[in-house]
MARGUSE-280761 format. One record per residue: x, y, z of N, C-alpha, C in turn. Coordinates in steps of 0.1 Angstrom, whole numbers, plus 5000, padded with zeros to 4 digits. Example, Ala and Ser with C-alpha at 12.3 -4.5 7.8 and 13.67 -1.06 7.14 Angstrom:
BEGIN
513249435078512349555078513249675078512849785071513749895071512950005079
# end
This chain:
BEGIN
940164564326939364504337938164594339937064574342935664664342935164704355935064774357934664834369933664734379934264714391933964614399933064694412932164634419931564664431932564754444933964694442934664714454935564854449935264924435935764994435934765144434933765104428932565204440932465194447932565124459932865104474933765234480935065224470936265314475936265424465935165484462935065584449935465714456934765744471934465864477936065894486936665724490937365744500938965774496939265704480940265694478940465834469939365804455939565874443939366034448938566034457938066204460939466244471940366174476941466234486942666254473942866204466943666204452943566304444942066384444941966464433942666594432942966624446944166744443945566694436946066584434946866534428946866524415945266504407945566494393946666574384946966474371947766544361947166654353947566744349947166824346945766764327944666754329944066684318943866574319943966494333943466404337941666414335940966294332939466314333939266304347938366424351937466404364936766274368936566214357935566124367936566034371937966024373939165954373939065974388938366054394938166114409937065984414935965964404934765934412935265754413936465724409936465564409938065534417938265404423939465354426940465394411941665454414942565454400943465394408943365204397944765104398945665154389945865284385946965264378947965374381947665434398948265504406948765644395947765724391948665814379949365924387948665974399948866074402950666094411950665934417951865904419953065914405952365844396953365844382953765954380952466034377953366224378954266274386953766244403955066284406956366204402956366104399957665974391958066034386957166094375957766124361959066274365958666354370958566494369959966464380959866374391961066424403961966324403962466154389963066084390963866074381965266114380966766064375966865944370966765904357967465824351969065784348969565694357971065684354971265564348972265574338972665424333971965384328970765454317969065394313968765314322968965394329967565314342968165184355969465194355970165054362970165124371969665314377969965344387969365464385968865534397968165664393968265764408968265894406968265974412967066084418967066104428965166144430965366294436964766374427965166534430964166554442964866544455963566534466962966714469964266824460963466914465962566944453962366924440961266874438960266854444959966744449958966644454958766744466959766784471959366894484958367054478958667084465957867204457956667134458956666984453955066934448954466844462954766904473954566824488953266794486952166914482950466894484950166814475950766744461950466634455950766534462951966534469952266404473951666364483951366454498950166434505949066394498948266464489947066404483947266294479947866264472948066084467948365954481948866044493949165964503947865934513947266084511945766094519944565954507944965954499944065864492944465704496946265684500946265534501945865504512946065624522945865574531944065604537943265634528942165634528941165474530942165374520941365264514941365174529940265134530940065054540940664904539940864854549941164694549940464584542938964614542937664524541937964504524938164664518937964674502939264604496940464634503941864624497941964454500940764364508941464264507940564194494939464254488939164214474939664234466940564334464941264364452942064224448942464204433943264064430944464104436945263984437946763984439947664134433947864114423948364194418948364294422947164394422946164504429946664544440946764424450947264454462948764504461950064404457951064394459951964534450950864554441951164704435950464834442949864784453949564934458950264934469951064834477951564854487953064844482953464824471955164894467954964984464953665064459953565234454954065264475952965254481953065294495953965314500954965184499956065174506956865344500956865304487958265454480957665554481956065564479955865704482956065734494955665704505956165704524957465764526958065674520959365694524960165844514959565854502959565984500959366074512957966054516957766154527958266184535958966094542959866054553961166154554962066134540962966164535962566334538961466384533961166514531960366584546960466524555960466514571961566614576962866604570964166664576964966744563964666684552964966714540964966904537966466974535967966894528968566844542968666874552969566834562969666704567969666664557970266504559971066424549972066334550972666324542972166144539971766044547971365924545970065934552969665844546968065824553968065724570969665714574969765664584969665774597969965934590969666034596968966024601967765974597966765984609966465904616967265834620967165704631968265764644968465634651969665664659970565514658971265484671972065364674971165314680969765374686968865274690967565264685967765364672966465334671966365334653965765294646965865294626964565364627965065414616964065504606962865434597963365294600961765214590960965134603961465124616960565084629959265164631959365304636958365404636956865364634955665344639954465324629953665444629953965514619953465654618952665664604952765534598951965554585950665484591949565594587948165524584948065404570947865324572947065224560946265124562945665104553944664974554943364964574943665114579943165134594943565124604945065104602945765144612947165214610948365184621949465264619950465234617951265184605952065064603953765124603954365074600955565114596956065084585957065144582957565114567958664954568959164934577959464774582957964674579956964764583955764654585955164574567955364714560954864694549955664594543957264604542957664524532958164394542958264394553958264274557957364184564955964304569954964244573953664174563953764254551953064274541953564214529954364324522955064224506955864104512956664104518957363954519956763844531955263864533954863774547954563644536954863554538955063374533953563364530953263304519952363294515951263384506951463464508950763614504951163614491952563684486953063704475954463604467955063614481956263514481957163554462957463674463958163754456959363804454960363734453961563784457962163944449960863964439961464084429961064164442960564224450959964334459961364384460962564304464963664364469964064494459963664434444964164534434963064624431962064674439960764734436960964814447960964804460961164924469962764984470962165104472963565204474963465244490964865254489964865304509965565414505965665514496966365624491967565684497968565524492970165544491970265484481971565534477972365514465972365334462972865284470973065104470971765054469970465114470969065074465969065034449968264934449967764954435966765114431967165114416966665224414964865234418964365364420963065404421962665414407961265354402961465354394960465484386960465484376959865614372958665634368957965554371956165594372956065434385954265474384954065344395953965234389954165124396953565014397951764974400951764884388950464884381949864724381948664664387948664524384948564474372948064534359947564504343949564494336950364534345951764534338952964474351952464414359953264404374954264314370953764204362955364104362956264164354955864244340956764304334957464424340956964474349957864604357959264554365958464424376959064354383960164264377959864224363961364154357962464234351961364384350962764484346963364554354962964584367963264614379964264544381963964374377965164344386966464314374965764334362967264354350967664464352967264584353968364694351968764664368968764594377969964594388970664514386970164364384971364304377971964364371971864454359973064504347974164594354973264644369974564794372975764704380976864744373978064684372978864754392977864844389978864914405978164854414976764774417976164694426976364524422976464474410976564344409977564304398978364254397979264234393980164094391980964024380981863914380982863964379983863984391985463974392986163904385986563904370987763834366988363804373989363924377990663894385990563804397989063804404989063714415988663544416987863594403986963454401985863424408985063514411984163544422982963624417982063634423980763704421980763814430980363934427980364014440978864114440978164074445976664084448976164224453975064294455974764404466974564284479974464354488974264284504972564234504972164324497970464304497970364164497971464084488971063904480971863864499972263904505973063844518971863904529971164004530970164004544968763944536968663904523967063824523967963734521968563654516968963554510967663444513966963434523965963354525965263294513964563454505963763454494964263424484965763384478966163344472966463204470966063144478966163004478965362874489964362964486963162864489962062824481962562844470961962764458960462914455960563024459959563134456959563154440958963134431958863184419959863084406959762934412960562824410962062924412962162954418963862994423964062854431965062814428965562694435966662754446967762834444968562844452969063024446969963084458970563204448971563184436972163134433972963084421972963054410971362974415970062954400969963084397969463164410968563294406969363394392971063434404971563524392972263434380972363284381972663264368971863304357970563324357969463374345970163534342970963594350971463714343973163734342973263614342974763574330975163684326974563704315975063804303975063954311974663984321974464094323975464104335975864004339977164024354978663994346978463964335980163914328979663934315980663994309981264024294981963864288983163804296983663704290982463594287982663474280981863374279982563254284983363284291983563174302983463244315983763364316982763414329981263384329980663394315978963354320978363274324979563134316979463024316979762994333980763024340980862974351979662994362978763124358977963204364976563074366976363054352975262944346975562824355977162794357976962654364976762644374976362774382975962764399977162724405978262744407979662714413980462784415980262944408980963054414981063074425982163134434982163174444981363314449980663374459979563484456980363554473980563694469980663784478980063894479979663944489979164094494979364174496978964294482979764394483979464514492979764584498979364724507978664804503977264824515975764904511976265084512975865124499975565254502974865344504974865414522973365424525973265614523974465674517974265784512972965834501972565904505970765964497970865984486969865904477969965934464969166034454970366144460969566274462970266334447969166404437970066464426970266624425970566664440971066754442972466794437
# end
């Protein structure tokens, strides 16, 4: 894609709050332009994210990320630099990949707010109050929350109408889909977003076909959106359609797959684990 008007617009505000984050041999002038391909986030990915199960589940070394804090501020002082006016020219893609970067890097921060003294990221909530209400993030010019992003923003009807987001943001517990290990990019977004949501389908300890029961046993995530799964978003017809397309990857038998494929199995919901998915 070639350098566009709206990304000298945001040359001074985004790329110049970022530059204390570059990779070590990054080019400077990577400073003077919008960078859609979030690198400075990637590095921290690369350097503080746990691979488990090639990738069906990953672990995020947050005191890491707590050593490399002044990267991750810098990269956060850059998102939250970009104004509203610029970010609503960016294409689709552009957009919906800088506000899943947002969401997981935030909530890094978040995490590293209390961090080690916490054991779930529910720590920092109460019985009356959650840890993703708060609007304490600057973006786009004002002060949003991390509730606001993924449900005011990635999942508001019409906008994106994406049911992969579920498997793209991390709320950094274990029963999450994994984080994944660089950012999210618009030139590669459907291919991230369909493997995002294959290696969760594949993890057998979040999604699963019970022989013995005859049953489907799901994460809860497919039971609090279930909405998005079956309102025809991304020709998904229903949820049953959805995980039948990953057959092979919830049953071994081929009459388990087969039952999967006919949309007739029975589907249950298995228990969220909101212990931190800390690779301490």
């Amino acid at each position: 894609m070639t350098a566009s008007p709206r990304r000298r617009l945001l040359g001074s505000a985004f790329g110049v709050a970022v530059a204390g984050a570059l990779p070590a041999g990054l080019p400077s002038a990577w400073a003077q332009t919008v960078d859609h391909t979030h690198a400075a986030w990637t590095a921290l990915l690369r350097k503080h994210v746990r691979l488990l199960r090639g990738g069906q589940a990953t672990q995020v070394d947050y005191a890491g990320f707590a050593a490399d804090r002044p990267a991750l501020k810098a990269y956060l002082d850059g998102v939250s630099a970009v104004p509203l006016a610029a970010f609503s020219r960016w294409s689709r893609a552009e957009r919906q990949a800088f506000l899943t970067n947002a969401y997981n890097a935030f909530t890094v921060e978040l995490i590293l707010t209390r961090y080690p003294d916490l054991k779930s990221i529910k720590d920092l909530g109460s019985l009356l109050s959650s840890p993703w209400k708060p609007k304490w993030i600057p973006l786009l010019g004002t002060k949003v929350s991390l509730d606001e992003i993924e449900h005011g923003m990635l999942r508001k009807r019409g906008d994106y109408d994406d049911p992969r987001v579920h498997f793209a943001v991390n709320c950094a517990s274990v029963g999450c889909p994994a984080l994944r290990e660089e950012a999210f990019v618009a030139s590669r977004l459907d291919a991230q977003m369909d493997e995002q949501t294959l290696r969760f389908l594949s993890d057998r300890s979040r999604n699963r076909y019970n022989t013995q029961r005859g049953r489907l046993e799901l994460s809860k995530i497919f039971d609090w959106y279930g909405e998005d799964f079956r309102v025809g978003h991304r020709g998904i017809a229903s949820l049953p359609a959805f995980v039948a397309r990953y057959a092979d990857q919830l049953a071994d038998a081929p009459a388990d797959r087969e039952r999967i494929r006919s949309g007739t199995v029975d589907i249950v919901y298995a228990d969220y684990d909101w212990a931190l998915n800390d690779a301490r």
